[in-house]
BAPA-462795 format. One line per field, with one value per atom (N, C-alpha, C): x, y, z; residue number from 1; atom name; residue in one letter. Coordinates in Angstrom, 2 decimals, decimal comma, always signed. Each point is the difference from the previous one (the first is absolute). Layout:
REM residues N
x = X; ...
y = Y; ...
z = Z; ...
resi = NUM; ...
name = CA; ...
resn = A; ...
END
This chain:
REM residues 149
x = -34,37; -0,67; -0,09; -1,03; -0,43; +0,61; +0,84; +0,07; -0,78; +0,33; -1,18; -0,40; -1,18; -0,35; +0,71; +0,31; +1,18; -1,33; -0,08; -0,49; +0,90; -0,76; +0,76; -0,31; +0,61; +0,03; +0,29; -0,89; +0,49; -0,95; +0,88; -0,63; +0,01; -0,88; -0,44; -0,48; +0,35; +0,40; -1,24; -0,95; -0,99; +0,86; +0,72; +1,08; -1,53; -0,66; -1,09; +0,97; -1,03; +0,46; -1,55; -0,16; -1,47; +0,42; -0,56; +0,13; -1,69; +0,35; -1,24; -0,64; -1,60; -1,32; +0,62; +0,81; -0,17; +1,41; -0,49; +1,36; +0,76; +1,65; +0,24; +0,72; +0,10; +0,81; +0,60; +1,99; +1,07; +0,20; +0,07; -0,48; +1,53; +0,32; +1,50; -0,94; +0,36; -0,54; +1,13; -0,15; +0,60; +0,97; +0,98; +0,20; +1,33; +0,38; +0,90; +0,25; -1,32; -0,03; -0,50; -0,53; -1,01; -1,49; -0,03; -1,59; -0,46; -1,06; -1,06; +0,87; +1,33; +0,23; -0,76; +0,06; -0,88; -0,89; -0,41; -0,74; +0,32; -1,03; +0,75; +0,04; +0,76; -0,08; +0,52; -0,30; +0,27; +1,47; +0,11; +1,28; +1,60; -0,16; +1,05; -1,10; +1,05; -0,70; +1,07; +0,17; +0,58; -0,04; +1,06; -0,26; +0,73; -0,47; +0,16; +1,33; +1,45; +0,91; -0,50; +0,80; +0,49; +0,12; -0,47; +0,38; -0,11; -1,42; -0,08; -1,25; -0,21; -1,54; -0,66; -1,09; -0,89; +0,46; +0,18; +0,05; +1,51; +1,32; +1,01; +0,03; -0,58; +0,09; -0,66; -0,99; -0,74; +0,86; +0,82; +0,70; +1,38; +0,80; +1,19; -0,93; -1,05; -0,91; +0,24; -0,75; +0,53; +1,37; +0,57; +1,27; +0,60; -0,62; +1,01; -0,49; -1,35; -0,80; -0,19; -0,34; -0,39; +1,56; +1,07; +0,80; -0,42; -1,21; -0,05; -0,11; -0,43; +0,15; -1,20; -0,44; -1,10; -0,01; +0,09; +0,02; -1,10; +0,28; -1,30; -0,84; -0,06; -1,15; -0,68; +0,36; -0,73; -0,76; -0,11; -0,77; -1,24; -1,27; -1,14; -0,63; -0,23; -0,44; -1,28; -0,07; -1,56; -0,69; +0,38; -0,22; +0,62; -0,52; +0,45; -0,69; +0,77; -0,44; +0,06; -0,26; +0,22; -0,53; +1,76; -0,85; +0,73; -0,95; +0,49; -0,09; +1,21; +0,35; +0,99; -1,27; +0,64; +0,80; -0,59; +0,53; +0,81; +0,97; +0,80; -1,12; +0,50; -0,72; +0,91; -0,87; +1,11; -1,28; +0,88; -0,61; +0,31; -0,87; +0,42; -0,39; +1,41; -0,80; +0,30; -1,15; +0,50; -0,22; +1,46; -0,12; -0,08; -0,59; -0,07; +1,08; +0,80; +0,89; -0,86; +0,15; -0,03; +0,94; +1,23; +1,13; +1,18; +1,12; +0,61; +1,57; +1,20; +0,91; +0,68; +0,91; -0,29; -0,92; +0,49; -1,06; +0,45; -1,58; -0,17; +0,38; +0,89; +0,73; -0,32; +0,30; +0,01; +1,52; +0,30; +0,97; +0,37; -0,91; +0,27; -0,71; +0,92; -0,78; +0,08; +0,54; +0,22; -1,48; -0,84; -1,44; -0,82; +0,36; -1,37; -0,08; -0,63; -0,08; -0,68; -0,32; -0,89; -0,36; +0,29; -0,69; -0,94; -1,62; -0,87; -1,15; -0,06; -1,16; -1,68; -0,90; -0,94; -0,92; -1,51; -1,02; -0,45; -0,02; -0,71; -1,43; -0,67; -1,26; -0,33; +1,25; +0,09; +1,06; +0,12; +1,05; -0,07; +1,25; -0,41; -0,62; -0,26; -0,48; +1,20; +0,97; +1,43; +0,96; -0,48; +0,62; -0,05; +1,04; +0,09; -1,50; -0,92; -0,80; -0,11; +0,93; -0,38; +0,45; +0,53; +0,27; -0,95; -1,16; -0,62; -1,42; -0,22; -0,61; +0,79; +1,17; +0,40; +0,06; -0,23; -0,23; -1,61; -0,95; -1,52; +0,11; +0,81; +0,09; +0,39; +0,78; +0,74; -1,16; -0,77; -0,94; -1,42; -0,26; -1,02; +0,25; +1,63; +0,57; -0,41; +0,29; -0,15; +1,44; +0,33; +1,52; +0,37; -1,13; +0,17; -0,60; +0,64; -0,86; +1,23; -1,69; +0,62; +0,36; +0,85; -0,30; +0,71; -0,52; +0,35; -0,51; -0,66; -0,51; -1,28
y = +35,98; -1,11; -1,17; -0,42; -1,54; -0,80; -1,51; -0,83; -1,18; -0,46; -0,85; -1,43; -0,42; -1,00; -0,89; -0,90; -1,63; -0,89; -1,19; -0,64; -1,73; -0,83; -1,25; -1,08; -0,67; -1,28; -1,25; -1,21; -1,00; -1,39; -1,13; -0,93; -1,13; -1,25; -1,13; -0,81; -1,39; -1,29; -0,69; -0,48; -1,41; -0,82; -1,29; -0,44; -1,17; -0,61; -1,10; -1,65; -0,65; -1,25; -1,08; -0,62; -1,15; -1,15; -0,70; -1,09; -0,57; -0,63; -1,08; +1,26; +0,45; +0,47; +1,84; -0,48; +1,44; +1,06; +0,97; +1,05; +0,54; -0,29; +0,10; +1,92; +0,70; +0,80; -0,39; +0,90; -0,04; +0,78; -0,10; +0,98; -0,21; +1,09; +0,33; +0,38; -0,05; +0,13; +1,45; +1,09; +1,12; -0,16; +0,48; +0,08; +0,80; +1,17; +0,62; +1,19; +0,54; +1,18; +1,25; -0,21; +1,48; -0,29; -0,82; +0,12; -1,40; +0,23; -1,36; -0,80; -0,19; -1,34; -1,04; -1,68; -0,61; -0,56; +1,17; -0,14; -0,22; -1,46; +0,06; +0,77; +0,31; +1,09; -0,91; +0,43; -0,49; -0,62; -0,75; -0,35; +0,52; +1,02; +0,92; +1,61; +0,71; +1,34; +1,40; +0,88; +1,22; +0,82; +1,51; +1,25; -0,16; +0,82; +0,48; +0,72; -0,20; +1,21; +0,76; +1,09; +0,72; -0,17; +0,45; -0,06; -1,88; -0,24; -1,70; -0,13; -0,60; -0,91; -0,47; -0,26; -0,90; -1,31; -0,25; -1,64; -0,18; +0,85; -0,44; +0,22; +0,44; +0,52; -1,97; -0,31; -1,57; -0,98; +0,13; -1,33; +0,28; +1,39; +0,27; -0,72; +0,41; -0,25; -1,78; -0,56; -1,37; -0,45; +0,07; -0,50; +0,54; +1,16; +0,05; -0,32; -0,51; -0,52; -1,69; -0,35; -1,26; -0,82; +1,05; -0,94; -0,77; +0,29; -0,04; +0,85; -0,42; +1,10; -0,29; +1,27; -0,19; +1,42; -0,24; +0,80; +1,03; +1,06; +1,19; -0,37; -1,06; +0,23; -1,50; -0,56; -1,25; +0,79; +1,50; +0,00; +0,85; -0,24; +0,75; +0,72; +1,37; +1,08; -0,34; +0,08; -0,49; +1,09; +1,42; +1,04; +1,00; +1,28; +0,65; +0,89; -0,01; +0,48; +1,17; +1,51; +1,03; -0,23; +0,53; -0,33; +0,76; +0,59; +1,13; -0,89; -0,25; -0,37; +0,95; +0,35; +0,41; +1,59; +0,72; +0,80; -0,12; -1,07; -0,48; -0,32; +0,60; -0,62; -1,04; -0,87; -1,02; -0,38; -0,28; -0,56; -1,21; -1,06; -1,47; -0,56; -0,75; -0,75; -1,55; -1,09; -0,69; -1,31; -1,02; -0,37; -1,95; -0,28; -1,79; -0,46; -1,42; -0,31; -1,90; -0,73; -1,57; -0,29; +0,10; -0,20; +0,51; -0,58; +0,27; -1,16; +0,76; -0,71; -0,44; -0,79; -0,73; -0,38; -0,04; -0,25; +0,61; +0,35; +1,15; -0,61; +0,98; +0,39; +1,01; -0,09; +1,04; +1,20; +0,19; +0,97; +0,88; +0,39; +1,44; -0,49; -0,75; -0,96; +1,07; +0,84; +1,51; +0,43; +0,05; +0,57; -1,16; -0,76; -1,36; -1,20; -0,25; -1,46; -1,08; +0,32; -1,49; +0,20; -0,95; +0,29; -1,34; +0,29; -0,57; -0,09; -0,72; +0,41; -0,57; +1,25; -0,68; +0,31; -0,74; -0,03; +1,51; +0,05; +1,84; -0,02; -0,65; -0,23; -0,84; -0,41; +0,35; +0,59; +1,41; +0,98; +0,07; +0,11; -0,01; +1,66; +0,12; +1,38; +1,26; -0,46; +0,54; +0,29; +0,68; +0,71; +1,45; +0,54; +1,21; +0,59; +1,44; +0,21; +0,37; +0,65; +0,49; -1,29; -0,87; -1,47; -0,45; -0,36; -0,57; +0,59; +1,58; +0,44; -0,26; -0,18; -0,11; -1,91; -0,70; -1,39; +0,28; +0,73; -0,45; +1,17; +0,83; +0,86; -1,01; -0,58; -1,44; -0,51; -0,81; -1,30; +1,19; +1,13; +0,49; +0,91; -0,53; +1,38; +1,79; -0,04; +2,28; +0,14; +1,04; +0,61; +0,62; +0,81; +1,22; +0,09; -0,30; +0,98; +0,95; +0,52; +0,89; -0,47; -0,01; -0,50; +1,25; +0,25; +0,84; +1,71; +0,14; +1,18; +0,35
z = +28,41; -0,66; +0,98; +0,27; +0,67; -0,70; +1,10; -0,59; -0,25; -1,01; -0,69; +0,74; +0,23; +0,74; -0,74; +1,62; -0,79; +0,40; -0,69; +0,51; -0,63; +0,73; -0,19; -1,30; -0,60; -0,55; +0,38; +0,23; +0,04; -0,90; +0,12; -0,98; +1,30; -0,34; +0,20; -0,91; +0,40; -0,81; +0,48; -0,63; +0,18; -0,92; +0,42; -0,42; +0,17; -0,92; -0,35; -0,50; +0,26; -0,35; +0,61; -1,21; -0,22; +1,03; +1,11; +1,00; -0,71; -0,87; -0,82; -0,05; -0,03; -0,45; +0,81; +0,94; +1,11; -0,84; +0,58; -0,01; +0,88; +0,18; +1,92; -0,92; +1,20; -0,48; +1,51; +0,06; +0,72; +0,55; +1,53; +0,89; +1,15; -0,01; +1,31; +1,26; +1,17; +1,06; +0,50; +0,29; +0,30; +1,46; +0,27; +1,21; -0,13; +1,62; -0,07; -1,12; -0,82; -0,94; +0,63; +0,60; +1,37; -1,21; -0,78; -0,80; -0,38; +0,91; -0,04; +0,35; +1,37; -0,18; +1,07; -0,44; +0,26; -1,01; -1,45; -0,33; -1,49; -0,98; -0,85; -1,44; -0,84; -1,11; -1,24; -0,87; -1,35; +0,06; -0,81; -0,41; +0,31; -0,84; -0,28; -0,15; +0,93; -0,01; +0,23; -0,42; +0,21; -0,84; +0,25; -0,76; -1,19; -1,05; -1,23; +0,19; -0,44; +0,25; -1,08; +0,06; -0,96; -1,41; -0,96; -1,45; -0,26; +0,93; -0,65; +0,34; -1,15; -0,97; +1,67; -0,16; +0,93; -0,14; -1,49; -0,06; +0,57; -0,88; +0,69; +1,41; +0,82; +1,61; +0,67; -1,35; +0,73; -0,07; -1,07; -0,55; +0,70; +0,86; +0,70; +1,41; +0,30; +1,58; -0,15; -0,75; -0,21; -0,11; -0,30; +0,21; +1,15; +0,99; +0,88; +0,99; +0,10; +1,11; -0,28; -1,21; +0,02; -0,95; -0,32; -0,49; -1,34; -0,64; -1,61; -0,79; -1,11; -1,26; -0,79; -0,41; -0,80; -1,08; -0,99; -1,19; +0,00; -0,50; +0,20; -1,15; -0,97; -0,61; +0,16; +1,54; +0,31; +1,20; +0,13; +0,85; -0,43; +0,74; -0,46; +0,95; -0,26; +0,27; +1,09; +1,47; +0,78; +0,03; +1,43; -0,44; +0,91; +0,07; +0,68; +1,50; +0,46; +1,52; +0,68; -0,17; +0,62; +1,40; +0,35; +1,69; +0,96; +0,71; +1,06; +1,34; +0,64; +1,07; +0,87; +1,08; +0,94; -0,26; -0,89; -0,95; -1,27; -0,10; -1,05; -0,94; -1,25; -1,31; -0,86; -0,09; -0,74; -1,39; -1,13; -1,11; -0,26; +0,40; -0,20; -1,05; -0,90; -0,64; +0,20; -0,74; +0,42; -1,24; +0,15; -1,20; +0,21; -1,03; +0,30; -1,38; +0,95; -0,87; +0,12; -0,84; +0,54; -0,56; -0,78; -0,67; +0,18; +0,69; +1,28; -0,41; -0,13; +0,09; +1,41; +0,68; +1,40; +1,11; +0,78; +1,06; +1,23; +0,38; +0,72; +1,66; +0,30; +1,08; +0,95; +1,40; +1,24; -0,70; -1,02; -0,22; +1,05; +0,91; +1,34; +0,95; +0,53; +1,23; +1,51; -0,38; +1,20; +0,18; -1,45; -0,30; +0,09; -0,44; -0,69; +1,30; +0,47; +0,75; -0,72; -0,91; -0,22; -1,62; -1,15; -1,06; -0,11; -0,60; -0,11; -1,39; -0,40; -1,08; +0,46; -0,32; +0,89; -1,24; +0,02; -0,94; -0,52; -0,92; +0,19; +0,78; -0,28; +0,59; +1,63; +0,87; +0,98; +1,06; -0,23; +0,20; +1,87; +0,61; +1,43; +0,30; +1,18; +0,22; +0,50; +0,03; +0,16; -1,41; -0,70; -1,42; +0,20; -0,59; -0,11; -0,55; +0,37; -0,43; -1,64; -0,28; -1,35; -1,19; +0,14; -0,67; +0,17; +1,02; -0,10; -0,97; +0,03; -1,45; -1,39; -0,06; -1,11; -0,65; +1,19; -0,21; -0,93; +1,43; -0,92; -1,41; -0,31; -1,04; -1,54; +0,77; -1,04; -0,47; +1,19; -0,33; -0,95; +0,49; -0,43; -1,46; -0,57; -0,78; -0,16; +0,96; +0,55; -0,09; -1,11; +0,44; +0,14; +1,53; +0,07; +1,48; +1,03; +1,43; +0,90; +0,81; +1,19; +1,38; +0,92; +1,11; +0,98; +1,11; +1,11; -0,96; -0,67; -0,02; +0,84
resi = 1; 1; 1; 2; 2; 2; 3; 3; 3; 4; 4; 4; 5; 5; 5; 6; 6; 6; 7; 7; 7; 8; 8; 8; 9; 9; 9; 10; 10; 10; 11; 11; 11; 12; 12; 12; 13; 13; 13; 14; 14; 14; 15; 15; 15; 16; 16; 16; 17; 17; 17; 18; 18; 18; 19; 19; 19; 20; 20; 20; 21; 21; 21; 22; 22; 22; 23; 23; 23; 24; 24; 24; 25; 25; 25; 26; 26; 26; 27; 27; 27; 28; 28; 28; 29; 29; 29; 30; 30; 30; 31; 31; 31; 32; 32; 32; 33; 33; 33; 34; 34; 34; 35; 35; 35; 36; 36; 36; 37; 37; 37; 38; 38; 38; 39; 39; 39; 40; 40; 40; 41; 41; 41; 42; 42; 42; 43; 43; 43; 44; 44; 44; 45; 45; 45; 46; 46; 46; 47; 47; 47; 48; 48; 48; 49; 49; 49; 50; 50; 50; 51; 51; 51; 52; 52; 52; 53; 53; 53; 54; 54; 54; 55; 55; 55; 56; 56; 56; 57; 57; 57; 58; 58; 58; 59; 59; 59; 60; 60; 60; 61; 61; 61; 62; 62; 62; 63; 63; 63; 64; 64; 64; 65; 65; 65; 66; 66; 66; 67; 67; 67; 68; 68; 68; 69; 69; 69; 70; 70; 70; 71; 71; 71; 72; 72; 72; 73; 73; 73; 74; 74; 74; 75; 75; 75; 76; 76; 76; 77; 77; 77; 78; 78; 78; 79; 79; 79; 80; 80; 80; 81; 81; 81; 82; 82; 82; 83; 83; 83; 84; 84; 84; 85; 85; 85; 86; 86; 86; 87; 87; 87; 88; 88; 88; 89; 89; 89; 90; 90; 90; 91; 91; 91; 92; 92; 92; 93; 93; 93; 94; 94; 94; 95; 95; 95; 96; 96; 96; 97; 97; 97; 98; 98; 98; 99; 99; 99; 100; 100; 100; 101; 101; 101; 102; 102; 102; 103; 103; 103; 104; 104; 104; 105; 105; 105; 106; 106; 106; 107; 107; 107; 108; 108; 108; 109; 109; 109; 110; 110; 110; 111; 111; 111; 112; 112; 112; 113; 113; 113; 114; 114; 114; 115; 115; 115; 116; 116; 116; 117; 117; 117; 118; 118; 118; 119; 119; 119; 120; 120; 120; 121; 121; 121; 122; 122; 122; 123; 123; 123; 124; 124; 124; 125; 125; 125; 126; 126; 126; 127; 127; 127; 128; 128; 128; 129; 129; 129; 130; 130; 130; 131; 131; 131; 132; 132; 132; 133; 133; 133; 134; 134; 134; 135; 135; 135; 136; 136; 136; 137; 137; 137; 138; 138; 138; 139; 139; 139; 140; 140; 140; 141; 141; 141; 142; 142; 142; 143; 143; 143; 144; 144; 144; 145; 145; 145; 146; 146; 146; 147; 147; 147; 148; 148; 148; 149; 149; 149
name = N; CA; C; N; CA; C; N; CA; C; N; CA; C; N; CA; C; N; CA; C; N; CA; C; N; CA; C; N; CA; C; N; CA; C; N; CA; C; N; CA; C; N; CA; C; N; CA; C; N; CA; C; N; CA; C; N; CA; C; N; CA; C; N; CA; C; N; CA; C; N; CA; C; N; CA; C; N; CA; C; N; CA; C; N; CA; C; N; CA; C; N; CA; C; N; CA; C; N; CA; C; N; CA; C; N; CA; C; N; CA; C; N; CA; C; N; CA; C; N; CA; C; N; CA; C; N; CA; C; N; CA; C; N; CA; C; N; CA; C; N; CA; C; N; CA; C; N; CA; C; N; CA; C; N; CA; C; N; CA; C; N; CA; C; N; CA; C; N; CA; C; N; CA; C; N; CA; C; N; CA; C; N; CA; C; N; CA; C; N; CA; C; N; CA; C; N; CA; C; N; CA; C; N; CA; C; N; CA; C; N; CA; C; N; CA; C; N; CA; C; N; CA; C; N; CA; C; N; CA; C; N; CA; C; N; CA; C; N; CA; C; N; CA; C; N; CA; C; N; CA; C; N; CA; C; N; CA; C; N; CA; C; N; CA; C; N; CA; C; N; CA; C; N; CA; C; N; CA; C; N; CA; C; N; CA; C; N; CA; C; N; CA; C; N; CA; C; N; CA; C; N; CA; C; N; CA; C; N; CA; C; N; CA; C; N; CA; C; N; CA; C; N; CA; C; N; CA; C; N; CA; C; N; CA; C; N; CA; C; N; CA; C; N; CA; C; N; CA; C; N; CA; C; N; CA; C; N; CA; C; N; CA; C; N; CA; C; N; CA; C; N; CA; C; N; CA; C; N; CA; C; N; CA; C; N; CA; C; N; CA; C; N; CA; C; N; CA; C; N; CA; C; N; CA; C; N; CA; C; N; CA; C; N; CA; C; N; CA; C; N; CA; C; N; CA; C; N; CA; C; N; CA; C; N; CA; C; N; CA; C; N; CA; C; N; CA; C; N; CA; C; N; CA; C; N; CA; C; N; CA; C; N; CA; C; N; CA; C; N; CA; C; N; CA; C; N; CA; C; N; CA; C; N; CA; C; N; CA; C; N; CA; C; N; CA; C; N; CA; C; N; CA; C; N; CA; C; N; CA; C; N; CA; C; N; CA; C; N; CA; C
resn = X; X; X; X; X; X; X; X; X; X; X; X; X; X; X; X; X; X; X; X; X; X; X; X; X; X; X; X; X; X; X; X; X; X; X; X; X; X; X; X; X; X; X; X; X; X; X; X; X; X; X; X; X; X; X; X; X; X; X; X; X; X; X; X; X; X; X; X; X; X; X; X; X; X; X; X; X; X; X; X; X; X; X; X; X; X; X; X; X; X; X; X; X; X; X; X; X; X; X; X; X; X; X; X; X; X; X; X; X; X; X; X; X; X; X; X; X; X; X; X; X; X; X; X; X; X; X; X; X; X; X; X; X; X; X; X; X; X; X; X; X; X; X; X; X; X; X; X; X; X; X; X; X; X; X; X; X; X; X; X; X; X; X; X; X; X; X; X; X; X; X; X; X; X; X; X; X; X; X; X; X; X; X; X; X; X; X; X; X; X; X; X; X; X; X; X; X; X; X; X; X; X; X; X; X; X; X; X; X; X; X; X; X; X; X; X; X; X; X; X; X; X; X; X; X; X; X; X; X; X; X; X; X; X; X; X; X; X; X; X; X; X; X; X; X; X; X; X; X; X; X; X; X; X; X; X; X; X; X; X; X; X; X; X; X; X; X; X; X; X; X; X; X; X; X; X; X; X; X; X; X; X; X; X; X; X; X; X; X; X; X; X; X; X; X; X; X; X; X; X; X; X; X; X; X; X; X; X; X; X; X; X; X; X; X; X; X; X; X; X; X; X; X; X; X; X; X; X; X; X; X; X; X; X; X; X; X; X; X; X; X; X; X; X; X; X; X; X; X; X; X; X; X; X; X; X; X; X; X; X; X; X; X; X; X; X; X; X; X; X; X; X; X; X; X; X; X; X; X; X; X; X; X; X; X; X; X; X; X; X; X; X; X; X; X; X; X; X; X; X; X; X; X; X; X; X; X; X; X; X; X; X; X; X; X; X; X; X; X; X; X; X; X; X; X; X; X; X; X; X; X; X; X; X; X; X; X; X; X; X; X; X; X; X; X; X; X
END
């Protein structure tokens, strides 16, 4: 008998917040991971363990990256991302919170150099690729693409 294809889980945080008329979302700048560093990625981001929810995997990712807390039913569903990188299949989903207990912190300053919130509507050209479909997936509500097929 063949064994059964593994493939991956992980979640991401558009952690939002209103600056007057605009919408910034919170952006870590990568460094020292072997992926995309330099470049910046959502908020809070990593894998799904074992025998746990998407949402609890967002709201453990937050607190162990940004040092807050945010309840799983303050967060809302953006969408999801099948995505073949490099052979790895990963199923991303990804979730927006604007309601957020403390304040957000470099929690893994080993990984993170820099936390920033920038306009959604002027994003630098240095973001992880598949976040940045799931930003215009947000603004355009799609909760559903492919990327690297």
């Amino acid at each position: 008998m063949s064994e059964r294809f593994k493939s991956f889980s992980a979640v991401m945080l558009l952690l939002t917040r209103k600056n007057g008329n605009d919408e910034e979302i919170l952006f870590q700048k990568r460094k020292n991971t072997g992926y995309c560093d330099g470049f910046y990625d959502l908020s809070a981001s990593g894998h799904v363990d074992a025998n746990e929810s998407m949402k609890h995997a967002m709201c453990r990712e937050a607190k162990e990256e940004l040092n807050i807390d945010i309840k799983e039913e303050d967060l809302e569903f953006v969408c999801m991302i099948h995505k073949n990188s490099n052979g790895y299949i990963y199923y991303n989903g990804y979730f927006k919170a604007n309601k957020w207990m403390g304040e957000p912190i470099i929690n893994e300053p080993q990984k993170n150099e820099e936390l920033k919130w920038i306009n959604i509507n002027d994003l630098p050209s240095n973001i992880v690729d598949d976040r940045i479909i799931a930003i215009q997936n947000y603004k355009d509500n799609i909760k559903y693409s492919e990327y690297g097929w």
